[in-house]
N, CA and C of each residue as an Amber inpcrd file, in Angstrom:
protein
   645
 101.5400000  32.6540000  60.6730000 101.5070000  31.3780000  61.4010000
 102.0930000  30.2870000  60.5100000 102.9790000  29.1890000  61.3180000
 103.4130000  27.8670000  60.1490000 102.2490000  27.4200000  60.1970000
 102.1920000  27.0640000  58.7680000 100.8800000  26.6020000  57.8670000
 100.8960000  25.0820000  58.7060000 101.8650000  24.2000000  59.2390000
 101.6630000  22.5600000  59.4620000 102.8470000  22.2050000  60.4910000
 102.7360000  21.9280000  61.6210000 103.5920000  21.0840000  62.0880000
 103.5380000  19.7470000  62.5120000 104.3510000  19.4280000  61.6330000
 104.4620000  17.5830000  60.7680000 105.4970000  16.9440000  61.9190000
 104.7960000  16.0030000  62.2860000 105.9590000  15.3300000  63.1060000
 106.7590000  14.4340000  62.2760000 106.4480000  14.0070000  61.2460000
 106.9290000  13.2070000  60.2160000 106.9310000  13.3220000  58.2550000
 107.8390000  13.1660000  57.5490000 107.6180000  13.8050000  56.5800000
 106.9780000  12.8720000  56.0900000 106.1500000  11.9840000  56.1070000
 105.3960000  11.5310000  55.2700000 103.6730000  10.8850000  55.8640000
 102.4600000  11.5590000  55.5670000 101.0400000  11.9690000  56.4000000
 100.3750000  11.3140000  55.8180000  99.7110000  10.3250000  56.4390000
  98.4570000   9.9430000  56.2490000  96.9280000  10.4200000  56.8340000
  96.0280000  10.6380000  55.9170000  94.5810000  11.3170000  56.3760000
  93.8390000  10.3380000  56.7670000  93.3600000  10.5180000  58.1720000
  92.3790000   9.6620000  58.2380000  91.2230000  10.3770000  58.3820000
  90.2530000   9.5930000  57.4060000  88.7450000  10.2070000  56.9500000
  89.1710000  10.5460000  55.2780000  88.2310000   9.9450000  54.2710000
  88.2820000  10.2210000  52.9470000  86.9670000  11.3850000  52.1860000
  86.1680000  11.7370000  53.5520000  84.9900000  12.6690000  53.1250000
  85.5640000  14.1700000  52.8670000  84.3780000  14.9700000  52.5220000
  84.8240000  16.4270000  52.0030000  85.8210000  16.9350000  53.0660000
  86.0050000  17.0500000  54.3340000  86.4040000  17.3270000  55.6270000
  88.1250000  16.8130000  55.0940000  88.7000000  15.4850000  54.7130000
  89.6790000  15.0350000  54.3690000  89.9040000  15.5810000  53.4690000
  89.1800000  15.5690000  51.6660000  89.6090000  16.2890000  51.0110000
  90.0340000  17.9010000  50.7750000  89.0950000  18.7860000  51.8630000
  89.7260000  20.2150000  52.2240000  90.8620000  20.1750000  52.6540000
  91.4180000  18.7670000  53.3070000  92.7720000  19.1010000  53.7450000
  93.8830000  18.8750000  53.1030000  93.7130000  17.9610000  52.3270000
  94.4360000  17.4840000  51.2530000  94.6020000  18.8890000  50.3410000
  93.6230000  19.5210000  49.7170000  93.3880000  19.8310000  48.6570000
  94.1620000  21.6210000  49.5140000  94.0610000  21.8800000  50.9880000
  94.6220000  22.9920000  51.3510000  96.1190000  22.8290000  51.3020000
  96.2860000  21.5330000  51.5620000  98.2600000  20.9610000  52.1160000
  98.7290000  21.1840000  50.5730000  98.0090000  21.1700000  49.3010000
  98.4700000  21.0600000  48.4430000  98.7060000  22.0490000  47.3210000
  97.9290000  23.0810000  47.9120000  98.4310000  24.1390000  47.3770000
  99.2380000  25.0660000  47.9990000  99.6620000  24.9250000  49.2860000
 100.1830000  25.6250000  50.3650000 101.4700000  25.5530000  49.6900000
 102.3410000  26.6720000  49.8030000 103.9000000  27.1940000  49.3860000
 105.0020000  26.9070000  50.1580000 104.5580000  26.4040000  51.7170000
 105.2030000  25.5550000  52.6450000 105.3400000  24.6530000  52.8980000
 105.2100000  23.4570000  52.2410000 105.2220000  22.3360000  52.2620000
 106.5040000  21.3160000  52.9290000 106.0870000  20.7380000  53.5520000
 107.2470000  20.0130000  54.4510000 107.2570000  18.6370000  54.9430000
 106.1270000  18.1320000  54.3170000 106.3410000  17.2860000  54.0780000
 105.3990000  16.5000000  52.4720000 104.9310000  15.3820000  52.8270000
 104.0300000  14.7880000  51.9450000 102.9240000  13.7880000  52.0600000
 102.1340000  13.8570000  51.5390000 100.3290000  12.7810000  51.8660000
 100.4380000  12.0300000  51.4700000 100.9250000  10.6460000  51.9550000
 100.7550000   9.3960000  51.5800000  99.3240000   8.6470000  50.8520000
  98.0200000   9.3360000  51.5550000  96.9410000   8.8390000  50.9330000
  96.2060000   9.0020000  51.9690000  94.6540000   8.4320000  52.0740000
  93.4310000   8.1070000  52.8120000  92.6410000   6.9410000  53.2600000
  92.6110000   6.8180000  54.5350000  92.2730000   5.9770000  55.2600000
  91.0070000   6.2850000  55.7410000  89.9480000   5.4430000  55.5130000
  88.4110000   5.9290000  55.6860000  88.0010000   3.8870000  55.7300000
  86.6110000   4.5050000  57.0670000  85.9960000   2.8880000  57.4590000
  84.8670000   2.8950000  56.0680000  84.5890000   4.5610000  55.1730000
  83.7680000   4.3360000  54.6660000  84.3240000   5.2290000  53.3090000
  84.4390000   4.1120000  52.6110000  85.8860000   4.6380000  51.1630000
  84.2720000   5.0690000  50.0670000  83.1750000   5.0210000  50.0660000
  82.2340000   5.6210000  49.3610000  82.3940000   6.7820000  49.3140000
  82.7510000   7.3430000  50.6360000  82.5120000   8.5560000  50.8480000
  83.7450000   9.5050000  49.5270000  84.0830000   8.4940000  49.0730000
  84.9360000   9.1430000  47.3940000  84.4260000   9.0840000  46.1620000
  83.5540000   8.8310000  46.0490000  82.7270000   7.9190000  45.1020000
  82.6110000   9.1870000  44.2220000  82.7400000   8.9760000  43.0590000
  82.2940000  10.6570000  42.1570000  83.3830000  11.2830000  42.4490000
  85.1360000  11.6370000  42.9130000  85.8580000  12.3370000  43.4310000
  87.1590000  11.6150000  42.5910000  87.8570000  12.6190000  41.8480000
  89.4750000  12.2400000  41.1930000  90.3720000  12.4700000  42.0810000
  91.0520000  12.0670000  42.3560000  92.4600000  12.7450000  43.2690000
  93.6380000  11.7870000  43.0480000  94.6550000  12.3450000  43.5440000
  95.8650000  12.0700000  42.7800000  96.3850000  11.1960000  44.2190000
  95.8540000  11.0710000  44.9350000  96.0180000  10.6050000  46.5330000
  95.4570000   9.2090000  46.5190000  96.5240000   8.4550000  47.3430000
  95.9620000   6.9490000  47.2320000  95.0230000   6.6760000  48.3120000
  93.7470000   5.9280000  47.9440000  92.8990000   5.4380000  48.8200000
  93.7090000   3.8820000  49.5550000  93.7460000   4.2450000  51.0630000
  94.9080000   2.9500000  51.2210000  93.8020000   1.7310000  52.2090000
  92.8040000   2.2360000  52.0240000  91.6690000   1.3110000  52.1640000
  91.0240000   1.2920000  53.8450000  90.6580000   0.8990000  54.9950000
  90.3310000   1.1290000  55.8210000  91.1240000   1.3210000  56.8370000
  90.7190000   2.4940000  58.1420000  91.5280000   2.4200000  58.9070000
  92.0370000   1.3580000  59.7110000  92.9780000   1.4550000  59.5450000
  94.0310000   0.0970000  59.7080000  95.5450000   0.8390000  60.4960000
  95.6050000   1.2560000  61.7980000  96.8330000   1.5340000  62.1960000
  97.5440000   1.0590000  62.8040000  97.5550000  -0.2370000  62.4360000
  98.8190000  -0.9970000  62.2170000  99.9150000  -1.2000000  60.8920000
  99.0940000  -0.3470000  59.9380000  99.6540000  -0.5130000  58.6900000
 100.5690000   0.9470000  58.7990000 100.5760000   2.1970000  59.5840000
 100.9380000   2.6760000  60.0870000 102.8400000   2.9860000  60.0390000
 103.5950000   2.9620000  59.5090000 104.9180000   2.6550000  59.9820000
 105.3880000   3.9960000  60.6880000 107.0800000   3.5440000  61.1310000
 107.5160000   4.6720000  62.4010000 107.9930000   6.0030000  61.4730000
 107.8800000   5.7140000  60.1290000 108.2550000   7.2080000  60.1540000
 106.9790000   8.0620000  59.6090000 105.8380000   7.7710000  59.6500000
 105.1120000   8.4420000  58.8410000 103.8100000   8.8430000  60.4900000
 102.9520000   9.7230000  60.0380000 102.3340000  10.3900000  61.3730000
 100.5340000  10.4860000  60.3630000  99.7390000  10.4910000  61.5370000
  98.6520000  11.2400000  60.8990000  97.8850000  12.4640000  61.2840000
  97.1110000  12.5150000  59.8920000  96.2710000  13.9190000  60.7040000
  94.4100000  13.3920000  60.6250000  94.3310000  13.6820000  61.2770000
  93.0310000  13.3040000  61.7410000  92.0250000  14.3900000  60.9640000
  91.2740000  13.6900000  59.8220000  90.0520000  14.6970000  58.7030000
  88.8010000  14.2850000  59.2530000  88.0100000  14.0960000  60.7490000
  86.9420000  13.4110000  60.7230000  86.2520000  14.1960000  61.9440000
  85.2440000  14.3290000  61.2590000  84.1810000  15.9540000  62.0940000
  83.6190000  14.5410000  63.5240000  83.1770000  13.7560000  63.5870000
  82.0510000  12.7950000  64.2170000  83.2120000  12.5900000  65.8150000
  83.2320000  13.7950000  66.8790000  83.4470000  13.5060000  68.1330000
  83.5870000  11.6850000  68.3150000  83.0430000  11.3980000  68.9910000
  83.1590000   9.8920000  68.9430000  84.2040000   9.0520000  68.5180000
  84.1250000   9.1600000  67.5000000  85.0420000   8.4920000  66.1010000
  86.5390000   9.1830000  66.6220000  86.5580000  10.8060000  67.0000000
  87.7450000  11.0430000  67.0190000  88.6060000  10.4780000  68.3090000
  87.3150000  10.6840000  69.4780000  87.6210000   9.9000000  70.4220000
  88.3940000   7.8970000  70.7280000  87.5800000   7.6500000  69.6430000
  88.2600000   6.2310000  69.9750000  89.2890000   6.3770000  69.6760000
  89.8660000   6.7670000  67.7610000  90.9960000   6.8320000  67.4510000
  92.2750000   7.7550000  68.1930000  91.8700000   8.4270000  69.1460000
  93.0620000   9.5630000  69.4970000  93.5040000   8.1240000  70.6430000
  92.3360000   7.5350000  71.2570000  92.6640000   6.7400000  72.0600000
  93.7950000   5.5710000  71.9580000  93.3600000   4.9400000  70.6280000
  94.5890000   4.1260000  69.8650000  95.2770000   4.3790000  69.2730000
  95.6550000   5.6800000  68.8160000  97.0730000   5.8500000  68.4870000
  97.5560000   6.4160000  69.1410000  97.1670000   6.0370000  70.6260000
  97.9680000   6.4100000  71.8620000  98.9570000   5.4060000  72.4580000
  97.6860000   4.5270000  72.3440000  98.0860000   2.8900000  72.4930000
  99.4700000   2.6540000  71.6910000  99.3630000   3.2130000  70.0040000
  99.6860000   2.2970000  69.7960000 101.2470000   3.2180000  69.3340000
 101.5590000   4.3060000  70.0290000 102.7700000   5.3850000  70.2390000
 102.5420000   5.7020000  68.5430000 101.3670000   5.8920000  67.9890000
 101.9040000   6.3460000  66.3790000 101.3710000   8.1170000  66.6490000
 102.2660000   8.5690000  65.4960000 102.6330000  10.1250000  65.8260000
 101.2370000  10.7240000  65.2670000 101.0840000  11.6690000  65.6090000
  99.7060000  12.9550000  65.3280000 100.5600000  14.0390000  64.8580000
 100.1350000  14.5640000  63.7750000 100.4630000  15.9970000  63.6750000
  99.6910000  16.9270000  63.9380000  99.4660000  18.2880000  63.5450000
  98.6280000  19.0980000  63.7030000  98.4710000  19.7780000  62.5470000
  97.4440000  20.8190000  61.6460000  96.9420000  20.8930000  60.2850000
  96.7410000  22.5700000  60.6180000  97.9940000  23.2080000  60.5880000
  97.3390000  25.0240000  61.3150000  97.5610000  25.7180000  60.0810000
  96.8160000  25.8620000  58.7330000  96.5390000  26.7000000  57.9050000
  97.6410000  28.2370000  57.9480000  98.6700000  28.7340000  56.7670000
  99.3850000  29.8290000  57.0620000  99.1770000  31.0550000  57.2040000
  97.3440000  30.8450000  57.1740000  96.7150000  32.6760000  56.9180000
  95.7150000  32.5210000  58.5470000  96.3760000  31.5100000  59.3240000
  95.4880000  31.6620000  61.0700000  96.3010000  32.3000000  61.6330000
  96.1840000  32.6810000  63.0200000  96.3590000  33.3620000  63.8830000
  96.0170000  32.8360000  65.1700000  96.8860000  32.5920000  65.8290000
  96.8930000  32.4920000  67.7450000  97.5150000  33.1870000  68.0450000
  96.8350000  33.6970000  69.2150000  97.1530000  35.0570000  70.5630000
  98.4160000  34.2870000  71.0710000  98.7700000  35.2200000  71.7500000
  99.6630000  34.5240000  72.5450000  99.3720000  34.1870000  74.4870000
 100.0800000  33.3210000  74.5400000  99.5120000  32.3000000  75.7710000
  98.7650000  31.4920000  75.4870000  98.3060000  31.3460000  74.2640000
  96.8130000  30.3000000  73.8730000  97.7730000  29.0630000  73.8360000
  96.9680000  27.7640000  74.0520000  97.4310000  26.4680000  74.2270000
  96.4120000  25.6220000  73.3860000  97.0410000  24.5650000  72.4810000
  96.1450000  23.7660000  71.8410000  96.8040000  22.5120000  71.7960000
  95.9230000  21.2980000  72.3900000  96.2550000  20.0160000  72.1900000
  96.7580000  19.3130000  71.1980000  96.9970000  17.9330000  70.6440000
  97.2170000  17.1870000  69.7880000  96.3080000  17.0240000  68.4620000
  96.7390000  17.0420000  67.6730000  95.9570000  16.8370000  66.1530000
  94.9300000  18.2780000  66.1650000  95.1870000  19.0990000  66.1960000
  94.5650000  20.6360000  65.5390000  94.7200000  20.8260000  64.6320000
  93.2750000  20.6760000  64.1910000  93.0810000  20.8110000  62.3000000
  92.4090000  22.2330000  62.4900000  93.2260000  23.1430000  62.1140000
  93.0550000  24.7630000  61.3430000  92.9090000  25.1860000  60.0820000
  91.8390000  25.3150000  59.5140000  91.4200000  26.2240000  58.3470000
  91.6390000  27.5920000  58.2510000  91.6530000  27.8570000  56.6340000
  92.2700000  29.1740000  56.3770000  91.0580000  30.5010000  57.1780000
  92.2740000  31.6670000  57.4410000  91.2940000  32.6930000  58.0430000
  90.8160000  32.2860000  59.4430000  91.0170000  31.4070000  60.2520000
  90.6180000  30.9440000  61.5070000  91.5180000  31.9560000  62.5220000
  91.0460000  32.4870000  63.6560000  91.5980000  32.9760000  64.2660000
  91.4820000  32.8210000  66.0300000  92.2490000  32.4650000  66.5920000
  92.4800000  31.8460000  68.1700000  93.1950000  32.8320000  69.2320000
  92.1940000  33.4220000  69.8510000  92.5840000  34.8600000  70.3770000
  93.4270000  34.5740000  71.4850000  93.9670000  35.1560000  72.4310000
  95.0550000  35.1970000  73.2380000  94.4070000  34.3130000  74.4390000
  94.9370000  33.3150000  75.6180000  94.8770000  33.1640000  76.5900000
  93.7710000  31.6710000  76.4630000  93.7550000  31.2910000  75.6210000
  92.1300000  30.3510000  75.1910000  92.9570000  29.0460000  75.1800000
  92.6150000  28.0570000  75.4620000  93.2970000  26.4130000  75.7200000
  91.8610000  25.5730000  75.0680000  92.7420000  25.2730000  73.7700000
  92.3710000  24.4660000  73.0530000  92.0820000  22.8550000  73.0020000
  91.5070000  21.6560000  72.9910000  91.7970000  20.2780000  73.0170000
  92.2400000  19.6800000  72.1910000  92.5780000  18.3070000  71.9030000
  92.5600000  17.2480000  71.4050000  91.9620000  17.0350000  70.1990000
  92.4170000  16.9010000  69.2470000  91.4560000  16.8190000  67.7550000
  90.4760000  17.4680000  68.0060000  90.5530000  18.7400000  67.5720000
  89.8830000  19.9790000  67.2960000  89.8990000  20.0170000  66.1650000
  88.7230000  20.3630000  65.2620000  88.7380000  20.6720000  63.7230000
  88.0990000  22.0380000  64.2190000  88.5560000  23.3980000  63.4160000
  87.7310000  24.8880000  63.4340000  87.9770000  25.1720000  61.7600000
  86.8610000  25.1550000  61.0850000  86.8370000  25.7870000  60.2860000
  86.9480000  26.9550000  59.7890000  86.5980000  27.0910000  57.6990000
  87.2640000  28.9550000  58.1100000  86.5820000  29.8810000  58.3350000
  87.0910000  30.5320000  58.5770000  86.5760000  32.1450000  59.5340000
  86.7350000  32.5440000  60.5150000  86.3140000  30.8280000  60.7330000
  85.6090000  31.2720000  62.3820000  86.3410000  31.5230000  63.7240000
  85.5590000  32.5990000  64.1730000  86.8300000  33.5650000  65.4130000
  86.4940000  32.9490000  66.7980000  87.7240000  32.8440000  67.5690000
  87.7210000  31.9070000  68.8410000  88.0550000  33.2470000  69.9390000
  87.3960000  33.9150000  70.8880000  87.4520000  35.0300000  71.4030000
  88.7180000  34.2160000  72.8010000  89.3380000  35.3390000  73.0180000
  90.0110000  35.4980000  74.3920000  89.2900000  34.6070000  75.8590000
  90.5630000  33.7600000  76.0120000  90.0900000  32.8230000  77.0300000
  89.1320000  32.1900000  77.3770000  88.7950000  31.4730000  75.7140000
  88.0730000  29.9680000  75.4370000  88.7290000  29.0600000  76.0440000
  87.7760000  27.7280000  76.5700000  88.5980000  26.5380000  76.4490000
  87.3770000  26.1170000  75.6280000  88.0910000  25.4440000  74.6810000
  87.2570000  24.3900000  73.6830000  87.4580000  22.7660000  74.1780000
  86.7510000  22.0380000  74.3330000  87.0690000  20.2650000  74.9750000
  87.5400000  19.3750000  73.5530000  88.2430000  18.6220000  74.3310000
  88.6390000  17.7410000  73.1040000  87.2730000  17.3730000  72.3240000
  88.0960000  16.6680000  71.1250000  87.2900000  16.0070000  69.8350000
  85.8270000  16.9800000  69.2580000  86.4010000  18.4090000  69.6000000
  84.8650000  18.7580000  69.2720000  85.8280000  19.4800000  67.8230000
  83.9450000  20.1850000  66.9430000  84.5390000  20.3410000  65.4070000
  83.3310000  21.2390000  65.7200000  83.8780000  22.6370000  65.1880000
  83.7360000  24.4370000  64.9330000  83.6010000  24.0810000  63.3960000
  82.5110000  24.4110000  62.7730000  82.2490000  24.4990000  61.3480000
  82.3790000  26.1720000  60.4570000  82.4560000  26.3720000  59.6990000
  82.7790000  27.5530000  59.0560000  82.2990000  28.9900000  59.5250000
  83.1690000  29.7320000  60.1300000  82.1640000  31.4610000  60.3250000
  82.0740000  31.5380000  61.4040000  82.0580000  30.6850000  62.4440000
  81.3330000  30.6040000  64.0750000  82.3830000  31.6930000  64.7310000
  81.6590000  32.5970000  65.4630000  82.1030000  33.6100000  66.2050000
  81.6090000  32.6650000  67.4970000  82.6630000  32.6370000  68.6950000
  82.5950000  32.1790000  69.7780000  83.3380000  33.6600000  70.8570000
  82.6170000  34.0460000  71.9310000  82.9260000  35.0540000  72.4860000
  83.7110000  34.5880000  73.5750000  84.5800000  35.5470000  73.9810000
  85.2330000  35.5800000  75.3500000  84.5940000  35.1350000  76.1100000
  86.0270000  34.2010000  76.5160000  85.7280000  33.1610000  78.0470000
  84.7470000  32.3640000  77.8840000  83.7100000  31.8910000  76.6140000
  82.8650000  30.8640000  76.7720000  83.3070000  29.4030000  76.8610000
  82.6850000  28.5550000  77.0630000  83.3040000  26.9980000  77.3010000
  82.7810000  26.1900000  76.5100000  83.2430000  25.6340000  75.9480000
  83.0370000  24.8190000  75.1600000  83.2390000  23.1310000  75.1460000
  82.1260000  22.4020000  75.9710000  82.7850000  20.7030000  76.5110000
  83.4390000  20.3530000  75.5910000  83.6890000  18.6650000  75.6570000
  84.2810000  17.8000000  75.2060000  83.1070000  17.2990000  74.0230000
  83.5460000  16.6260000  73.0290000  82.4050000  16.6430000  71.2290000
  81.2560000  17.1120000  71.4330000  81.8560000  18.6030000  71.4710000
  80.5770000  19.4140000  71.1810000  80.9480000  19.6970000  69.3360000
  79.5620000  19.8430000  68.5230000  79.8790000  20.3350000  67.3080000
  78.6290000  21.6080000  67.0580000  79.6870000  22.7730000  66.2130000
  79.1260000  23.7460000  66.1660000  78.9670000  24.2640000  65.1290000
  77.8460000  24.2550000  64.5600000  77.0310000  24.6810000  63.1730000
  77.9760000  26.1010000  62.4360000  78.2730000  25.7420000  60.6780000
  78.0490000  27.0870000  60.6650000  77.7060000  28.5360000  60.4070000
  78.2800000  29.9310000  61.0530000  77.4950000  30.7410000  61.3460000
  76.8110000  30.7920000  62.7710000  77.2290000  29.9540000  63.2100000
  76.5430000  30.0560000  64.6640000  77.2830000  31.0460000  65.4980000
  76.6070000  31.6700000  66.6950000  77.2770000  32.9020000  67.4690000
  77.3090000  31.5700000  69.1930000  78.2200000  31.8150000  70.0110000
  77.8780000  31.8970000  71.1100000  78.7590000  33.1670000  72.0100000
  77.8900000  33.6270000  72.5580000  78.3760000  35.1250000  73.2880000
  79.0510000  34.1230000  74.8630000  79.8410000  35.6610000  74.7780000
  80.9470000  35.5750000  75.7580000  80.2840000  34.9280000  77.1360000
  81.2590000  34.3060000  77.4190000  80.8290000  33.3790000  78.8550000
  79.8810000  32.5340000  79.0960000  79.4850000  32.2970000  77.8190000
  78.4920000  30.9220000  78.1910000  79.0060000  29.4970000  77.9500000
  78.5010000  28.8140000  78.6750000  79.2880000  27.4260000  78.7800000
  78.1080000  26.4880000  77.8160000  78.9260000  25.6420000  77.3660000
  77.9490000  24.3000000  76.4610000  78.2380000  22.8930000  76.3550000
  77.8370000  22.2100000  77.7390000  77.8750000  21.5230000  78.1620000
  78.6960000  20.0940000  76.7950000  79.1060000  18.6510000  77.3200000
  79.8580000  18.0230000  76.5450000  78.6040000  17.2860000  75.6050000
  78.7440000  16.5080000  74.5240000  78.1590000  16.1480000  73.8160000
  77.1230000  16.7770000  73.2080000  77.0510000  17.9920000  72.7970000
  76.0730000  19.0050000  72.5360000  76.2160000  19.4070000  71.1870000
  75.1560000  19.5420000  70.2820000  75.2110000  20.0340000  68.7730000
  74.3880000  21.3040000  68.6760000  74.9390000  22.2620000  67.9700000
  74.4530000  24.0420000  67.9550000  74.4400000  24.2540000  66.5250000
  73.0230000  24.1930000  65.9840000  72.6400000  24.0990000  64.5820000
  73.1760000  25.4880000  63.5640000  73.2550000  25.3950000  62.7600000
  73.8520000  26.4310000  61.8550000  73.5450000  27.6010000  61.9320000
  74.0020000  28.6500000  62.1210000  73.4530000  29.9080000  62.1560000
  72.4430000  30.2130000  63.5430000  72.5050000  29.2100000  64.3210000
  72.1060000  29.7640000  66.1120000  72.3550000  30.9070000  66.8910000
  71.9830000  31.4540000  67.4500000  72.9000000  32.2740000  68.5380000
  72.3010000  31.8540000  69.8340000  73.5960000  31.4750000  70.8770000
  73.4080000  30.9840000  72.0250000  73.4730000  32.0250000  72.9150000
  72.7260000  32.4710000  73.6940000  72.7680000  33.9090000  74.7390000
  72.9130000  33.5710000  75.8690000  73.0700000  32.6290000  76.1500000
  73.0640000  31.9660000  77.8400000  73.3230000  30.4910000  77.5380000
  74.1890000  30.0720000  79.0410000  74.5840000  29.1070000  79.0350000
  73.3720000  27.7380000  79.5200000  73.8910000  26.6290000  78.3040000
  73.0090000  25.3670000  78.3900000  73.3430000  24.3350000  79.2300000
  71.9670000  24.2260000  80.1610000  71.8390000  22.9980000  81.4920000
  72.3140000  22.0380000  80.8390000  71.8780000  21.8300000  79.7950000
  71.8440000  19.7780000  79.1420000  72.2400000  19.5290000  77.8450000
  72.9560000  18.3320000  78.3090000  73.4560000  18.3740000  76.4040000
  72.3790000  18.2370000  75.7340000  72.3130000  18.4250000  74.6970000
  71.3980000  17.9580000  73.0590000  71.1750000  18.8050000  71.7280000
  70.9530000  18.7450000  71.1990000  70.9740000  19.4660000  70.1070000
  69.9820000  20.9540000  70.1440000  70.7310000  21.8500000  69.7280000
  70.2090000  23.2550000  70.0980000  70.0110000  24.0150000  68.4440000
  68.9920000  24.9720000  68.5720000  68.7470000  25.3360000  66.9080000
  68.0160000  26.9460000  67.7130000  68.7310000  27.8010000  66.0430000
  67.5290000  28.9070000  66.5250000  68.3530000  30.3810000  67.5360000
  67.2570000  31.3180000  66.6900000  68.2530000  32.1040000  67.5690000
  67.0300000  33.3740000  68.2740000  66.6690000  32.9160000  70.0310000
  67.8730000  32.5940000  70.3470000  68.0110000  31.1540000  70.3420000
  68.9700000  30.7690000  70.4070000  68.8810000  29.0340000  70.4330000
  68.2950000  27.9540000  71.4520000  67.3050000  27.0190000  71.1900000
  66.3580000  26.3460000  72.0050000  66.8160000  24.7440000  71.2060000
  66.3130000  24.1210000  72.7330000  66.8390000  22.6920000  72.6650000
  65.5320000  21.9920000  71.8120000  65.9670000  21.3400000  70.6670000
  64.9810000  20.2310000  69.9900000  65.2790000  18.9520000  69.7840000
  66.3980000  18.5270000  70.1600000  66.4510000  17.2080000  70.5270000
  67.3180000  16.7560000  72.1020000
């Protein structure tokens, strides 16, 4: 798989937490390189605090500071957050790339939206339609004819089975299982290492296996 397709050769990260620095720190050892990281854009620049990097902190998100030849990639797990921003740099015509790691794998017929952040070892089985700033971490296997909803974020290991559904910012613990064909409603959180056996009436936070709603 190409490790990155860059709409622009020169990337800015938005989000400066561990989530940003995995990506940085993957783009930079990668042997394909095609373009280059301008630096990090975060509402909360602490989140570097204790951290060296050779990457400029360019201070808060600010995309107007933005220019036409440079694009971003979106490092930020919090649905919501990804939501507003996909919204304004819609507004505001600035480019998105996408972040697809060179050791993943997509089936073929699979479809994935704008700004897909892919970690190493991730794998996206045939026929499955992906959203909108998707973060999937590594390991974790996406079974045959998923749809995943925009702005949601797959954390490390998660086995997701055939044909299950996955709303819009849902986030999924990881190690978590959900078996084939169950649906999980939008705004929904599935605690680390869960297994979901049936599909959930209501959003809220789910733990436990099998997995039961506690908030």
């Amino acid at each position: 798989m190409e490790d990155t397709q860059y709409n622009n050769s020169e990337l800015i990260i938005l989000g400066a937490g561990g989530l940003a620095r995995e990506v940085a720190s993957w783009f930079n050892i990668s042997p394909n390189k095609k373009a280059s990281i301008v630096g990090f854009m975060d509402n909360n620049l602490d989140a570097l605090n204790g951290f060296e990097t050779s990457l400029k902190i360019l201070g808060q998100i600010d995309l107007t500071k933005i220019k036409d030849h440079q694009s971003v990639i979106c490092a930020i797990s919090d649905g919501t957050v990804k939501a507003n921003l996909f919204k304004e740099l819609n507004q505001r015509n600035i480019s998105i790339s996408n972040y697809i790691h060179e050791s993943c794998y997509i089936g073929e017929r699979t479809k994935y939206g704008i700004g897909l952040v892919l970690f190493p070892y991730a794998i996206i089985s045939c026929d499955s339609t992906i959203g909108n700033f998707v973060f999937i971490n590594n390991g974790s296997q996406i079974g045959h004819d998923v749809a995943i909803g925009n702005f949601s974020s797959i954390m490390a290991n998660v086995d997701i089975g055939g044909g299950a559904q996955i709303g819009n910012n849902v986030f999924i613990g990881s190690n978590a299982v959900i078996l084939p064909g169950v649906k999980i409603p939008d705004n929904t959180r599935i605690g680390a290492g869960s297994v979901v056996l049936k599909s959930l009436k209501t959003e809220g936070t789910y733990f436990g296996n099998p997995a039961k709603k506690i908030f």
